[in-house]
C-alpha positions as CSV (number, residue, x, y, z in Angstrom):
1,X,161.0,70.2,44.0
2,X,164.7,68.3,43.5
3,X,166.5,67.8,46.6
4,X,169.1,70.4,47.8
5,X,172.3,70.5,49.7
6,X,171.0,72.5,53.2
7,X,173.6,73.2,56.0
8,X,171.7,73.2,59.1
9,X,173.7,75.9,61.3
10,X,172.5,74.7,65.5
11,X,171.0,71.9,66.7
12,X,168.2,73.0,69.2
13,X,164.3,71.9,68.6
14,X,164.5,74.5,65.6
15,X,167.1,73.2,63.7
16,X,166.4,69.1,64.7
17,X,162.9,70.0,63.5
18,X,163.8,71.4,60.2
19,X,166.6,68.6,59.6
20,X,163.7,65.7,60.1
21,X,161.0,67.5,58.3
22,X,163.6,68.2,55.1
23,X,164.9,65.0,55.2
24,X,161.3,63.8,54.5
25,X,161.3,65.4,50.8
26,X,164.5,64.0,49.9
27,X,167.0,67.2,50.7
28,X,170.7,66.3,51.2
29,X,171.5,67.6,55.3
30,X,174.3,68.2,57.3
31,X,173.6,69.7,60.9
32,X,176.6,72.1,62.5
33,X,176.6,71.9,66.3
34,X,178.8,74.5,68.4
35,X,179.2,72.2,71.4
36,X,180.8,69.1,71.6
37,X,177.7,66.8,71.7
38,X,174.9,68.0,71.1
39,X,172.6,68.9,74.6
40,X,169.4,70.9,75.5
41,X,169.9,74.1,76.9
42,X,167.7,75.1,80.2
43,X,164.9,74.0,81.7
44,X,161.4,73.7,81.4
45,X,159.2,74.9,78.6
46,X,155.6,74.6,77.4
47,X,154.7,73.1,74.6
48,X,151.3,74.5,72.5
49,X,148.5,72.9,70.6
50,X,150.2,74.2,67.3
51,X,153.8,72.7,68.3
52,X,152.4,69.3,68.9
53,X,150.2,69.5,65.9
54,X,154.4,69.3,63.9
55,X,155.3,66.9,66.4
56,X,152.6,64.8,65.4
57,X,153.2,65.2,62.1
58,X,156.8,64.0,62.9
59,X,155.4,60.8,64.5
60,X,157.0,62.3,68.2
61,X,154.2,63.5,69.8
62,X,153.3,60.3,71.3
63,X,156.4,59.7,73.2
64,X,157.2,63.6,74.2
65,X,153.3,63.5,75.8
66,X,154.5,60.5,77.6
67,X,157.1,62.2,79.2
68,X,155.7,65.6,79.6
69,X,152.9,66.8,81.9
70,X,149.5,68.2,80.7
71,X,148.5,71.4,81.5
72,X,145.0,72.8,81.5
73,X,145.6,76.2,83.3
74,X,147.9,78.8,83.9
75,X,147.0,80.8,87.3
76,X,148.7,83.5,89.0
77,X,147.9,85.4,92.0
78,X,149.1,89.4,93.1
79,X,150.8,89.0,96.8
80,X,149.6,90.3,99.1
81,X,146.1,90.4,98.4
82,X,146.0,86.6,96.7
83,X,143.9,88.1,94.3
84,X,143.5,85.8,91.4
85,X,144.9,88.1,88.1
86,X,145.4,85.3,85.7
87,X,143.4,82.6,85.1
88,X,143.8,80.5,81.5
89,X,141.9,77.8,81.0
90,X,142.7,75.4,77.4
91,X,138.8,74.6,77.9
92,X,137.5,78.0,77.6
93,X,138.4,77.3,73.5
94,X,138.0,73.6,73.3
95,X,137.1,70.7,75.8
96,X,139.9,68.4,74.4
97,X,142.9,71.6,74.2
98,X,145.9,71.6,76.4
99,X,149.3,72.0,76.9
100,X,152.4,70.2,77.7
101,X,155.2,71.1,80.3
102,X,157.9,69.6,79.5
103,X,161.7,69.4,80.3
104,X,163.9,70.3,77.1
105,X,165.4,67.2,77.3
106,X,162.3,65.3,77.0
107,X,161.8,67.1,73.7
108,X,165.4,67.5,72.3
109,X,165.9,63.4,73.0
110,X,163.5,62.0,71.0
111,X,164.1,64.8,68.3
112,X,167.5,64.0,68.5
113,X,167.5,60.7,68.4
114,X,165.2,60.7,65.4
115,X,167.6,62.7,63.5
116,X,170.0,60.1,64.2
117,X,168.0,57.2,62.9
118,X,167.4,58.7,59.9
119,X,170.9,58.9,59.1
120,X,170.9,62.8,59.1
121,X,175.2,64.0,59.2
122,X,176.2,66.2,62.2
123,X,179.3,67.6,62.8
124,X,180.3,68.9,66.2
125,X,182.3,71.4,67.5
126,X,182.0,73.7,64.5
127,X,181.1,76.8,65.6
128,X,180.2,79.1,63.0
129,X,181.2,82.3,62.2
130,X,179.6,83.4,59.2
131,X,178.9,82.6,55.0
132,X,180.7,83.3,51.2
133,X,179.0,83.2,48.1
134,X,180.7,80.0,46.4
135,X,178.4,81.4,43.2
136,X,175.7,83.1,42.5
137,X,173.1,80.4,43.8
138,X,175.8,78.0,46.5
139,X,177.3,79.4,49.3
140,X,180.3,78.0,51.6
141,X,179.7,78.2,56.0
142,X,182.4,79.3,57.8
143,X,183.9,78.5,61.0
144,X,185.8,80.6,63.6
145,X,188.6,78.0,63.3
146,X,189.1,79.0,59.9
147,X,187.8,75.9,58.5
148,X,184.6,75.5,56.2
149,X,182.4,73.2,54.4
150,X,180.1,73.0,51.3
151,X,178.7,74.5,49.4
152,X,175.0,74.7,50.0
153,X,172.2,75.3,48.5
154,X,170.8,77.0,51.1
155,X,171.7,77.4,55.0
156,X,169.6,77.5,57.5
157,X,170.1,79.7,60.7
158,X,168.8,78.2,63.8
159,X,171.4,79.2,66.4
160,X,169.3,81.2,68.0
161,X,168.9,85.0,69.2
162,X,172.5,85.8,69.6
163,X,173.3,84.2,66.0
164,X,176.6,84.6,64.2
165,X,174.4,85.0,61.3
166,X,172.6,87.5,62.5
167,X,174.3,90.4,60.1
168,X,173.8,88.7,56.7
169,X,169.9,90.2,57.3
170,X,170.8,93.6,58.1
171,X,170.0,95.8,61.0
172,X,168.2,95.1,63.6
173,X,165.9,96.2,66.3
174,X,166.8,94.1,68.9
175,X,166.2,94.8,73.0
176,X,167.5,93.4,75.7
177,X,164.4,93.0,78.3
178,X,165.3,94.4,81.8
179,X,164.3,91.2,83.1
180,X,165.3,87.6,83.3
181,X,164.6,84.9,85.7
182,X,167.0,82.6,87.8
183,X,165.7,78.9,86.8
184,X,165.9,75.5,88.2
185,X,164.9,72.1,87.8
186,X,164.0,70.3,91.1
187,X,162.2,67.3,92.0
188,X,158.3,67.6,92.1
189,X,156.7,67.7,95.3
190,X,153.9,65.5,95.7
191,X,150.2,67.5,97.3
192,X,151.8,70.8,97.2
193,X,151.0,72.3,94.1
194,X,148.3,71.6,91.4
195,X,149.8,68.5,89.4
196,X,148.2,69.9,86.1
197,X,149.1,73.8,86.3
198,X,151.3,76.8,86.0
199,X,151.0,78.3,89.3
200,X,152.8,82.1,89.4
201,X,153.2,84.9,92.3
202,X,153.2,88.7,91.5
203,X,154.7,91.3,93.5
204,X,153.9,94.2,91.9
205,X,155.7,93.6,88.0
206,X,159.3,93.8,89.5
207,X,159.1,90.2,91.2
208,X,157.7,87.0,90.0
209,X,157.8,83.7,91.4
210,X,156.5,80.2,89.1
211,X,155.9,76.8,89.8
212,X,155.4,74.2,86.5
213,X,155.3,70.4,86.7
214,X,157.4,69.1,83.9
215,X,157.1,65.5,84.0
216,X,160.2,63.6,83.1
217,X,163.5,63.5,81.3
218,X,162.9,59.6,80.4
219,X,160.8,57.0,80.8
220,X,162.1,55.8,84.1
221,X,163.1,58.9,85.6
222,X,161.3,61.0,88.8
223,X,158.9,63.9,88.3
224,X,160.3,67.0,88.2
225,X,159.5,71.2,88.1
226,X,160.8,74.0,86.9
227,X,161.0,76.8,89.7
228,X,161.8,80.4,88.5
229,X,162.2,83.6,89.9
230,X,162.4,86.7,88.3
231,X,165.5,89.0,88.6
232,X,167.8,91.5,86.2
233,X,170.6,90.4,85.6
234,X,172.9,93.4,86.4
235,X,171.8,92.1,90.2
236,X,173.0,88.4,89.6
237,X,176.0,89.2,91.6
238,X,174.5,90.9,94.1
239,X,172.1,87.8,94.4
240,X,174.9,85.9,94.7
241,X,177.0,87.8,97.3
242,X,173.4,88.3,99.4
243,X,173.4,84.4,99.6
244,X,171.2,81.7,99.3
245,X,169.6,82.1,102.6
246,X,168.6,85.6,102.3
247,X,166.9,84.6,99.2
248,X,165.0,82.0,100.5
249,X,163.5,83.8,103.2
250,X,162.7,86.0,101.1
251,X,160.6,83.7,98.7
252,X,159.3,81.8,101.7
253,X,158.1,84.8,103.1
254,X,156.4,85.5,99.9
255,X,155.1,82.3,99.0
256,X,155.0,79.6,101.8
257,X,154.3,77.1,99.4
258,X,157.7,76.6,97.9
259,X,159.6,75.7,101.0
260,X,160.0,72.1,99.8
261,X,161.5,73.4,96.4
262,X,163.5,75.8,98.6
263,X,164.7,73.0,100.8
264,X,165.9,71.4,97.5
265,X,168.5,74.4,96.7
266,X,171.9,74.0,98.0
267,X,174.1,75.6,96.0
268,X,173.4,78.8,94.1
269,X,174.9,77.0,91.1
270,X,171.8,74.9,91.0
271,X,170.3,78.5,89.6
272,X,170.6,79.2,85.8
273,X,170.5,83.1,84.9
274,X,168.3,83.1,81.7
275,X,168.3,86.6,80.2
276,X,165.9,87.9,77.5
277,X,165.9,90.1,74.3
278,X,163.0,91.2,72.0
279,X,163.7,91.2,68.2
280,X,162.2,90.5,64.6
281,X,164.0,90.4,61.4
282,X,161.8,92.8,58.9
283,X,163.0,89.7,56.7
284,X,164.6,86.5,57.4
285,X,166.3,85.8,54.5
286,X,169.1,87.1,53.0
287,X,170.1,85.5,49.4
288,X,170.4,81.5,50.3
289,X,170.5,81.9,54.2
290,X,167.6,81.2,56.2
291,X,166.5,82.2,59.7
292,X,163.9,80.2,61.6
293,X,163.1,79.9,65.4
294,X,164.7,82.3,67.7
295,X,167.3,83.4,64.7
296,X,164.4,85.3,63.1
297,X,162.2,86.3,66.4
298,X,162.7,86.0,69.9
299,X,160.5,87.6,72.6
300,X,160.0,86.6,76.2
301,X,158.6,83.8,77.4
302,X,155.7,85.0,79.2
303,X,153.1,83.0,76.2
304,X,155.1,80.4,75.9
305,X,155.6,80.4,72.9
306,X,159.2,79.8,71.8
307,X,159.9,75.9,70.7
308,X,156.3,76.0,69.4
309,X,156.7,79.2,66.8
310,X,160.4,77.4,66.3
311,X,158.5,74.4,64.7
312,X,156.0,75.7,62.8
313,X,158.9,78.0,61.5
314,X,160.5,74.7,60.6
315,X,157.4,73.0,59.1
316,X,157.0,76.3,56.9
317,X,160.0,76.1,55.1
318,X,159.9,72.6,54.5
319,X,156.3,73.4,53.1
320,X,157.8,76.2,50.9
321,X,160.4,74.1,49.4
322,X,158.1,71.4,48.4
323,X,155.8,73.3,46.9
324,X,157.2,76.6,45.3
325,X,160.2,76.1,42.2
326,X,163.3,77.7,42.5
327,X,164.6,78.4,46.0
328,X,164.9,82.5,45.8
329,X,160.5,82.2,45.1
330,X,160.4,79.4,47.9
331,X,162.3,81.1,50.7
332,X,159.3,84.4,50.0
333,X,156.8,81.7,50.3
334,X,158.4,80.8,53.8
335,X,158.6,84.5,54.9
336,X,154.8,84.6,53.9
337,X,153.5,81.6,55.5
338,X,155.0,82.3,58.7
339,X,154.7,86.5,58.7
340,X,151.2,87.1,60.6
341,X,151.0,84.8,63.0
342,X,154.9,85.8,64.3
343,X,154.3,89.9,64.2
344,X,151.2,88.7,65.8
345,X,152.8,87.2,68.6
346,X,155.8,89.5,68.5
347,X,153.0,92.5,69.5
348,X,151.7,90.7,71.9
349,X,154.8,90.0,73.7
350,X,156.3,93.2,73.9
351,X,152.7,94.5,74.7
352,X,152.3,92.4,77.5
353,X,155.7,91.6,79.2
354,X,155.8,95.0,80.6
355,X,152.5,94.1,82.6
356,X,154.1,91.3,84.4
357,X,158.0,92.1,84.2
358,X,159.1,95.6,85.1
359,X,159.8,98.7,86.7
360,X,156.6,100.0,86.3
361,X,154.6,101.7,88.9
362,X,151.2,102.7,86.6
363,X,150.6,99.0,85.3
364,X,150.4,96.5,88.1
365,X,147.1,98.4,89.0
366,X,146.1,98.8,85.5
367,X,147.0,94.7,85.4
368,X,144.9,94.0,88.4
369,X,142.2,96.3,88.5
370,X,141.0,96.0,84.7
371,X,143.2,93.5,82.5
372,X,142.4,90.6,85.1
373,X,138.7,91.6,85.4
374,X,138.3,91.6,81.6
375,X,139.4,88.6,81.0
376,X,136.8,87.1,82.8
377,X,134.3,88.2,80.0
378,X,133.4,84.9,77.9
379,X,134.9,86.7,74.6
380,X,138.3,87.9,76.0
381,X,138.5,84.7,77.9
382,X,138.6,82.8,74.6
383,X,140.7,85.6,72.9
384,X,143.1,85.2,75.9
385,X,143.0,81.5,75.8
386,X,143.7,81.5,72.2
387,X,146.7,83.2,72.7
388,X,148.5,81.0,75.0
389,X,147.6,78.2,72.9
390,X,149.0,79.7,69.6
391,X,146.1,79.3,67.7
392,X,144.9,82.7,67.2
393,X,145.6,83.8,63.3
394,X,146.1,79.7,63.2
395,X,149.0,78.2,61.4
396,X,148.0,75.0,61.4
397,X,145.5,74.7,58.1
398,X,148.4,76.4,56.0
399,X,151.2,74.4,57.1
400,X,149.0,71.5,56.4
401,X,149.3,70.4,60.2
402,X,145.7,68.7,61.6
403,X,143.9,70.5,63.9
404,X,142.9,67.2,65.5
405,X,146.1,65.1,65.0
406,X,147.8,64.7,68.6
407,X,144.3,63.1,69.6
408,X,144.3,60.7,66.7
409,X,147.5,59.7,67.1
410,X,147.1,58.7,70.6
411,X,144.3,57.0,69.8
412,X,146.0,55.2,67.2
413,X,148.6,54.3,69.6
């Protein structure tokens, strides 16, 4: 199809993806970034089979893989029995399946970066505030300092779950989970914990403690983790009035293990407060605006799921507006490609995060004493490994991705 005019509304892994994939067929982008220079946001995050499989296809994969670390398993054990309740295994589905912890930087960089090179515009410190139709098929983007620019053919909306945007799609069913996590990033300590795993500690569903080896933030830099523990926010105060100390002892008492990462922490500040909602637009679009990544779905992160469903949203629509005429048509085709395999994953979430994050009294048993057993049975084992790694109800064939490309490219290299 001829080239549009796209606004690109953030610049996190969603929107840097989209920008490079739709500057491939020839569209005309500019990227709008809040924040003075553009930076990741957080810590740690796990990167998927089907996330690589679009940063392969952006040439990245390579150099992220280089920075990350591999992980083949994601194990958890209920304090204080040690009983093992989770146990994933990226081999239980295929020999050469992983994933990859990574820092956000070591994945916003090189994204970053690429955009760059390829000449793509970004303007900073243009925090937007919302859209007018210019005419019936162009619309202007609007700034909270009054200002604007345009018009586009199409904007997209990647400025995640609390998006400005967010009312050009109608209401919405979004919840704020009960839980969130205080995380950190903290040098990795070397024999402690298993160098190619997600290690976790359950009390119950109300506390959880997790350990993930994140490789580097460049080439030359230390290894690192990211350490989290699970809190609600209304108690980040108290947290922070109880003290550091209190804390610790706390942790240490439940998890001896992690007294080098609690040696580490100083200064409370060193702790980032994520918090996390749950919601799914019924329909992303709404005339010439666009959501992808966390915009259009956002869930916890307990699959790990998040930069990876951001992509593929990312490599959808630059699918859909290759091969569909007239942008109205190609924005459904989007919505289409990308429909099952987020309400699949959107389920899932909600199903799940109550099992390993709340209040509840009735499922940490039901978790312990029949989810973990089952999934020792060779077919949920798959299933359950299929999950974590994205690739149940598999997006790659349709978004044209290869199944085996982060191998070949490696191989290659």
């Amino acid at each position: 199809m001829p080239g549009r005019t796209i606004a690109i509304a953030g610049a996190g892994p969603a929107g840097l993806s989209a920008a490079l994939l739709l500057h491939r067929d020839g569209h005309q982008l500019t990227i709008f970034e809040r924040f003075d220079a553009p930076r990741p946001i957080g810590s740690g995050l796990m990167l998927q089979p089907t996330g690589l499989a679009v940063l392969a296809e952006l040439g990245l994969a390579p150099r992220i893989l280089s920075l990350g670390r591999r992980i083949d398993r994601l194990f958890g054990r209920v304090i204080p029995s040690q009983s093992v309740i989770l146990d994933v295994r990226y081999r239980n589905l295929r020999a050469d399946l992983y994933g990859v912890a990574v820092h956000r930087a070591a994945l916003f960089t090189p994204l970053f970066e690429a955009v760059r090179q390829c000449g793509i515009a970004i303007e900073t410190n243009r925090d937007v505030a919302g859209v007018t139709e210019a005419t019936a098929d162009r619309v202007i983007l609007n700034f909270k300092d009054g200002s604007q620019a345009g018009p586009f053919d199409i904007v997209v909306d990647a400025l995640g779950m609390r998006s400005s945007l967010a009312p050009l799609f109608g209401e919405q069913k979004r919840r704020d989970l009960p839980y969130g996590a205080l995380w950190t990033t903290l040098p990795w300590p070397d024999g402690v914990f298993a160098a190619h795993s997600l290690e976790q500690r359950y009390l119950r569903a109300s506390t959880m403690i997790g350990v993930l080896p994140i490789g580097r933030r460049r080439a030359d830099g230390p290894n690192e983790t990211a350490f989290f523990w699970s809190i609600k926010p209304d108690l980040y105060d108290a947290w922070r009035v109880a003290g550091l100390n209190s804390w610790k002892a706390r942790v240490a008492g439940l998890w001896p293990e992690t007294m080098p990462l609690l040696d580490a922490i100083i200064d409370p500040e060193q702790m980032t407060l994520a918090r996390y909602s749950h919601h799914t637009l019924a329909h992303p679009v709404a005339g010439r605006v666009v959501a992808i990544g966390d915009s259009a779905h956002a869930a916890s992160p307990q699959l790990g799921q998040g930069a990876n469903m951001a992509m593929l949203d990312a490599r959808a629509l630059a699918i859909a507006l290759r091969k569909v005429e007239g942008i109205p048509a190609a924005l459904a085709h989007y919505v289409a490609l990308r429909r099952w395999h987020i309400h699949f994953y959107q389920y899932l979430s909600a199903i799940f995060t109550p099992f390993y994050q709340s209040d509840s009294r009735v499922l940490p048993p039901l978790r312990d004493w029949l989810v973990a057993p089952a999934t020792r049975l060779p077919l949920i084992r798959s299933f359950v490994a299929g999950t974590v790694a994205g690739t149940i109800l598999d997006p790659r064939p349709s978004l044209s991705l290869g199944v085996n490309a982060v191998t070949s490219q490696l191989q290659a290299g």
